[in-house]
Backbone bond lengths (Angstrom), bond angles and torsions (degrees), N, CA, C in turn:
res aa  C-N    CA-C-N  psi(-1)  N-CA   C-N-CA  omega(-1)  CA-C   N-CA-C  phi
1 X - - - 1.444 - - 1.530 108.97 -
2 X 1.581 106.49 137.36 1.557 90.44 168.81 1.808 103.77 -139.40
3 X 0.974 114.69 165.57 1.430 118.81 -159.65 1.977 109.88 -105.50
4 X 1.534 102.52 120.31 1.265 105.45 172.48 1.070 127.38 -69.21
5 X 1.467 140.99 137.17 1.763 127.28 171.20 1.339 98.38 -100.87
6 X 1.261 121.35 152.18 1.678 131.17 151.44 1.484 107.21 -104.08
7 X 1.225 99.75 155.80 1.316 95.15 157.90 1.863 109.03 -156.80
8 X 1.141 106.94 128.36 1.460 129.96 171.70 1.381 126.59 -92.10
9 X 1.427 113.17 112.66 1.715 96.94 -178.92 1.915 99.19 -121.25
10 X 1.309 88.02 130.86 1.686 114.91 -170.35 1.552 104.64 -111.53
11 X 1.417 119.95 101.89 1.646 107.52 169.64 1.628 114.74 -82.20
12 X 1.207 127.97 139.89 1.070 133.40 173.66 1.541 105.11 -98.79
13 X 1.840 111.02 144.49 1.936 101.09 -166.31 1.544 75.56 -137.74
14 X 0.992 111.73 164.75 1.919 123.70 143.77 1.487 111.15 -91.76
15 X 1.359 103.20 148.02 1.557 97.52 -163.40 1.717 110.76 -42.98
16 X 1.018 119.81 -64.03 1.840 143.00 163.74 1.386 90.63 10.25
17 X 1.383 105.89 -86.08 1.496 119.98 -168.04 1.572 133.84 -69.92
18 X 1.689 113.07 14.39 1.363 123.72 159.60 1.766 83.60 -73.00
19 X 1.890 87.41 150.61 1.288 102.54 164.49 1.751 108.45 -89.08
20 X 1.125 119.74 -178.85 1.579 114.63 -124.41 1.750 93.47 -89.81
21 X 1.328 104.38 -2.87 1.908 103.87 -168.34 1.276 103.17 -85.60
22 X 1.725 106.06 -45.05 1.608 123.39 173.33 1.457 118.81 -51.16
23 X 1.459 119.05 -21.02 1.332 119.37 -146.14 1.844 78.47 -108.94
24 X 1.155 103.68 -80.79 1.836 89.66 174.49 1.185 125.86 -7.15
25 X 1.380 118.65 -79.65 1.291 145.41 176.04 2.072 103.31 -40.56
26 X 0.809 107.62 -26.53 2.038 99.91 166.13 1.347 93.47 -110.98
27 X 1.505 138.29 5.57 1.608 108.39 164.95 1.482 97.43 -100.97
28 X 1.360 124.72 -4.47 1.583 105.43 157.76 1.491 122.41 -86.59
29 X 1.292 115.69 -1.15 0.955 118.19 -174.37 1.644 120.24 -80.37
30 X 1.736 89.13 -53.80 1.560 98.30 134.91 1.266 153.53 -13.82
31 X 1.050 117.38 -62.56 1.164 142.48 176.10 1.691 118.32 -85.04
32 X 1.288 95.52 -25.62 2.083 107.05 172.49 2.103 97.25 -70.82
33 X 1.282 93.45 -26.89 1.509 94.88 -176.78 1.887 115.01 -52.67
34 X 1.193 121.89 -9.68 1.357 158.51 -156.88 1.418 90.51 -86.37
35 X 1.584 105.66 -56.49 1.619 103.93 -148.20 2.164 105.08 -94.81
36 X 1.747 84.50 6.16 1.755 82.35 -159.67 1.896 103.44 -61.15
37 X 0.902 127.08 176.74 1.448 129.78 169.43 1.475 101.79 -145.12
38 X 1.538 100.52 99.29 1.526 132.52 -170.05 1.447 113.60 -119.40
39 X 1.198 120.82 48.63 1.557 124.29 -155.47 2.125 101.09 -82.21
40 X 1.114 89.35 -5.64 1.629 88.56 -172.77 1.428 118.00 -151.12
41 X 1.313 100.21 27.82 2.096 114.18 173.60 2.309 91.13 -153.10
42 X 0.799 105.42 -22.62 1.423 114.52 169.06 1.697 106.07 59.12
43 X 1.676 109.63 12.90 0.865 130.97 173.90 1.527 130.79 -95.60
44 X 1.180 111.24 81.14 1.584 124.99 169.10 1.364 146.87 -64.16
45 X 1.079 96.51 96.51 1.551 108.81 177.21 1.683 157.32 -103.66
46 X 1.010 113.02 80.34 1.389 143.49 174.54 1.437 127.95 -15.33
47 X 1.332 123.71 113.59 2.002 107.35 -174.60 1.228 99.94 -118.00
48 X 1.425 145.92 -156.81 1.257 157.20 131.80 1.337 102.23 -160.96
49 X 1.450 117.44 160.09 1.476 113.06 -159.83 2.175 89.30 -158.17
50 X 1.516 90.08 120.54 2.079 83.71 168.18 1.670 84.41 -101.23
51 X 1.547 87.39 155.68 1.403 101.13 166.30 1.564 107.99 -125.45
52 X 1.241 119.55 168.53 1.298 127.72 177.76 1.407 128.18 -4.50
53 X 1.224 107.88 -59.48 1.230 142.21 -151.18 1.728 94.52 -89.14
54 X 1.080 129.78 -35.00 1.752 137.45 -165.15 1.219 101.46 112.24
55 X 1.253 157.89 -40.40 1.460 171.11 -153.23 1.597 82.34 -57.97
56 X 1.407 87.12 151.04 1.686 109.65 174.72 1.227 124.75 -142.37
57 X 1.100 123.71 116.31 1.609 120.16 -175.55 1.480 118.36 -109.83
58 X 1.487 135.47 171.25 1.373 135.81 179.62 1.512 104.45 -133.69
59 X 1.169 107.13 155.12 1.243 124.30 155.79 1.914 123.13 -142.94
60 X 1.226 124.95 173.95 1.803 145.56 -157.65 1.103 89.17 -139.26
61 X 1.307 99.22 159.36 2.013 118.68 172.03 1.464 78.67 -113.90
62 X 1.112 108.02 146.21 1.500 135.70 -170.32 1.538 100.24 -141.05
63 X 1.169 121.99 120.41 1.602 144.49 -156.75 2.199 94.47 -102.88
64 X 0.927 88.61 -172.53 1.552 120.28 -174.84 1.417 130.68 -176.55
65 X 1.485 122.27 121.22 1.608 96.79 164.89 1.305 137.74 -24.57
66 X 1.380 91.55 -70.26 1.826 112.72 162.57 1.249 120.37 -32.44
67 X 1.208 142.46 48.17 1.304 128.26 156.90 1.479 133.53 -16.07
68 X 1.320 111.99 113.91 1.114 160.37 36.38 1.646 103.18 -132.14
69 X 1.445 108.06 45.03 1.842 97.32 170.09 1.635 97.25 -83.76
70 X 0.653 145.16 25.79 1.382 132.54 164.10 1.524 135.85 -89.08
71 X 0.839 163.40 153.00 1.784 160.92 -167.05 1.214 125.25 -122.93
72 X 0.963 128.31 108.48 1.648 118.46 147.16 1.593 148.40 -17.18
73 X 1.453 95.04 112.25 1.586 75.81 175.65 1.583 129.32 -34.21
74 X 1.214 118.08 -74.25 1.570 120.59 174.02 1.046 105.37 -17.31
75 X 1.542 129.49 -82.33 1.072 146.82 177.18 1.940 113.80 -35.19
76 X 1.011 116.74 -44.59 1.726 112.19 -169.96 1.729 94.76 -63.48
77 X 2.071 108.24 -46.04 1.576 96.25 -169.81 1.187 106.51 -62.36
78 X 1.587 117.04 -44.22 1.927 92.40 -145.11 1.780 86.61 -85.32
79 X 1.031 122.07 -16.53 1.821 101.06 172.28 1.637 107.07 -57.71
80 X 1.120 120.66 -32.21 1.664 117.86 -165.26 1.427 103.73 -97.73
81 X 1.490 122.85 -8.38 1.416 118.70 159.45 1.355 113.62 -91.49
82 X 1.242 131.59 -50.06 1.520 131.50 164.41 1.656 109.78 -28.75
83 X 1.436 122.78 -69.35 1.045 144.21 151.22 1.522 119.95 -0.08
84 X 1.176 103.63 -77.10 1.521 126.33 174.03 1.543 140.36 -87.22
85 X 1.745 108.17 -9.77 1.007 132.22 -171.08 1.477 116.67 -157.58
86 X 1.755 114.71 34.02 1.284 104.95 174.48 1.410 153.69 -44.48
87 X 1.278 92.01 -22.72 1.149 106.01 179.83 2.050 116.50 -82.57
88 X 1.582 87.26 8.14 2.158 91.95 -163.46 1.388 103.81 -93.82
89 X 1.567 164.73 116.89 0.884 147.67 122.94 1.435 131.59 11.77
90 X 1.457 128.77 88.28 1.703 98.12 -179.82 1.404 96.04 -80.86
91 X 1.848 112.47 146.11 1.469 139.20 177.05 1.219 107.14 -100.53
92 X 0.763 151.87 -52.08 1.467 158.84 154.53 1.513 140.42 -112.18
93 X 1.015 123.92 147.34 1.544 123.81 -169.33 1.899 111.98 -133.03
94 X 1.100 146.35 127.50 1.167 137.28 170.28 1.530 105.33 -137.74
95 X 1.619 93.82 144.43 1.775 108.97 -163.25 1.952 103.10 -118.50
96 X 0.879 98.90 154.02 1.748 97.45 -171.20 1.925 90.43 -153.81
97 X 1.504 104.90 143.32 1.242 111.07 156.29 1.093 135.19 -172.06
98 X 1.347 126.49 168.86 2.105 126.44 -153.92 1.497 103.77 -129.57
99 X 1.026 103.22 135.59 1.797 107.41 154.17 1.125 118.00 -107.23
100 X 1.498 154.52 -170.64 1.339 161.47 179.63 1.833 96.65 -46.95
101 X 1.629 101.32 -42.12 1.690 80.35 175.38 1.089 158.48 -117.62
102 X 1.917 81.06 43.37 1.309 108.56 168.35 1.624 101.58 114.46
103 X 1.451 125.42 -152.83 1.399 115.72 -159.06 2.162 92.04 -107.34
104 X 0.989 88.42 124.85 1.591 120.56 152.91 1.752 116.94 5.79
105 X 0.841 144.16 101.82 1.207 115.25 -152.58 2.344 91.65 -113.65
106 X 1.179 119.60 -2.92 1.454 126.04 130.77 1.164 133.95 -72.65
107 X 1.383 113.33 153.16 1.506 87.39 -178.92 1.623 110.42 -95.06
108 X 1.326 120.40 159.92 1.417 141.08 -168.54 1.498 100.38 -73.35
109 X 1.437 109.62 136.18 1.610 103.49 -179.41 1.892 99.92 -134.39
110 X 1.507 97.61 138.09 1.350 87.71 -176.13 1.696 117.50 -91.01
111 X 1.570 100.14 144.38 1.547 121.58 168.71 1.564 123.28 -23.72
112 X 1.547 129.80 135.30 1.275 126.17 177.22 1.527 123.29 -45.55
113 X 1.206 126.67 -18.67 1.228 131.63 159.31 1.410 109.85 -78.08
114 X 0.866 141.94 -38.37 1.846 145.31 -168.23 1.583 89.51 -76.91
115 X 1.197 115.39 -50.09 1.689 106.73 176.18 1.419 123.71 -75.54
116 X 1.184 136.17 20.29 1.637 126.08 -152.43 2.002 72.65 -138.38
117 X 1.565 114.61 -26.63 1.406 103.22 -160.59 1.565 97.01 -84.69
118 X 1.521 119.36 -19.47 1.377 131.66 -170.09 1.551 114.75 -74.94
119 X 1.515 94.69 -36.88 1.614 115.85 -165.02 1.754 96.01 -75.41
120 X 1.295 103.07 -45.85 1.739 118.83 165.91 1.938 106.52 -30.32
121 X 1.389 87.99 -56.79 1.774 93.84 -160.38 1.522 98.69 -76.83
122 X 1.225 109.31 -49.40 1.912 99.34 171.75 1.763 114.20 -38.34
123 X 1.206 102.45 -71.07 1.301 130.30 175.13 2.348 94.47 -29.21
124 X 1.292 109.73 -88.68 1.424 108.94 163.68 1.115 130.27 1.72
125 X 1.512 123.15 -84.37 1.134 161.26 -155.72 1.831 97.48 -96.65
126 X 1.290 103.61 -19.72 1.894 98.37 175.01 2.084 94.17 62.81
127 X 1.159 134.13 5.34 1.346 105.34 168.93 1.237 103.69 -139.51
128 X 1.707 112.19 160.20 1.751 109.05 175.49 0.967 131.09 -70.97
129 X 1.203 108.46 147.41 1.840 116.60 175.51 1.291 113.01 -109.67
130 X 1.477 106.46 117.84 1.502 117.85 -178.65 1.226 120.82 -59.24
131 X 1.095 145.18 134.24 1.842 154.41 -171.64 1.487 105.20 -109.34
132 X 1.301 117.32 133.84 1.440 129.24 -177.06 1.650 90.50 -138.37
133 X 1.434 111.96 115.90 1.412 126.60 154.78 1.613 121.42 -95.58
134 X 1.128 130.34 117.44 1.367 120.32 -150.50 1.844 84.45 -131.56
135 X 1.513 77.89 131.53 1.745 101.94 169.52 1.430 129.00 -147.78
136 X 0.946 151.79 148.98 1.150 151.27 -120.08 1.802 114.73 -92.91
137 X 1.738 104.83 -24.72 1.068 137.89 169.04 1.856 111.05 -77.70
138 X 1.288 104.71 -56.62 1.484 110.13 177.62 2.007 121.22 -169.03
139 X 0.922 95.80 -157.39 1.429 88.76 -173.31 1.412 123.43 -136.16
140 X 1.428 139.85 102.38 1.466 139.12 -179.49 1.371 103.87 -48.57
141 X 1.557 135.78 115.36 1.343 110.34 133.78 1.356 121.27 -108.75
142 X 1.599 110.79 124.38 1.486 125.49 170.23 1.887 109.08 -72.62
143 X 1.223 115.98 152.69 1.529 117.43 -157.19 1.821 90.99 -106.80
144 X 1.611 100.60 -10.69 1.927 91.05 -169.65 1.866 76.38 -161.88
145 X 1.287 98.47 155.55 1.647 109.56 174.71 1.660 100.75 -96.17
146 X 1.572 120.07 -22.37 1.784 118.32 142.90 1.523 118.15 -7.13
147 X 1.430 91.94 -62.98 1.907 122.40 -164.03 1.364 100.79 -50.21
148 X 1.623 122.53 -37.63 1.496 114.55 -167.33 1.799 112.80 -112.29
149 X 1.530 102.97 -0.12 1.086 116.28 150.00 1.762 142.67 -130.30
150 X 2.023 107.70 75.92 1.250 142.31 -101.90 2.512 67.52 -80.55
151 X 1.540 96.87 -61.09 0.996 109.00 -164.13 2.097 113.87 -79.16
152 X 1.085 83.00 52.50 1.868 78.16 -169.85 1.107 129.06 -82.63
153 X 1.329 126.00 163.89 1.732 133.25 -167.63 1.771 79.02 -112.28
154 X 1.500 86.50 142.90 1.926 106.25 170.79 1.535 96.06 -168.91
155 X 1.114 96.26 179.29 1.803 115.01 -158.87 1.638 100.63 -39.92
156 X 1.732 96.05 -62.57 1.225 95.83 -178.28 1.345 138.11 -32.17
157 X 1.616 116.39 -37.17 1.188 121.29 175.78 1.875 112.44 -77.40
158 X 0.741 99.04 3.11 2.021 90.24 154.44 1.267 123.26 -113.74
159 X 1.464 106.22 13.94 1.912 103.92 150.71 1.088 116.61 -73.91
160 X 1.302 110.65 -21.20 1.953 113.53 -170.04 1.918 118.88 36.24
């Protein structure tokens, strides 16, 4: 038997000290928290996404009775940037979110599906996409969405 190491490196910032592109990019994220439609988890969740180009898009988790028709923030932007802009790289992504009391004071980390769709777009595009978890206390930045999925399945693995 021999033993694998991982290793993950996560910087933690206070908002202040993102430099000024990073710092935008979680006050829209913020602010996408606005558009979530959370009528029955009251839990809102916020994306913003730059793509290649500087362009920035948002997305809401949008709920349903029906369990599990509902979506993820992460998931609503880069589907509606893929969508609309296939051909753009997303470069970065940052997620923010509130419950009744207000915004999060950890930061918000997205679901095994929100990461497998991220690892997808790295994977795509062949380059990383930076992750910004934004919380009220401080801010994760991940350097690749890879980083939070250490052991991942991507294209490559069905050449075998």
């Amino acid at each position: 038997m021999k033993e694998i190491g991982l290793h993950i490196k996560i910087h933690f910032y206070e908002m202040e000290e993102l430099p000024k592109e990073e710092r935008e990019l979680v006050e829209r994220a913020i602010a996408a928290t606005d558009h979530a439609y959370a009528k029955y988890s009251n839990f809102r969740v916020g994306a913003a996404i730059r793509l290649s180009d500087g362009s920035v898009m948002i997305g809401a988790n949008q709920e349903n009775a029906a369990f599990p028709s509902g979506l993820c923030a992460e998931r609503t932007a880069i589907f509606a940037a893929q969508a609309q802009y296939p051909e753009k790289a997303i470069t970065m992504l940052a997620v923010a979110a509130r419950n009744e009391n207000g915004l999060l004071k950890e930061p918000v980390t997205p679901c095994g599906s929100c990461r497998q769709v991220m690892l997808e777009v790295e994977d795509r595009y062949q380059q990383p996409m930076k992750v910004l978890l934004y919380g009220t206390d401080g801010v994760y930045v991940i350097d690749s969405a890879k980083d939070m999925v250490p052991l991942s399945f991507i294209s490559e693995n069905l050449k075998g």
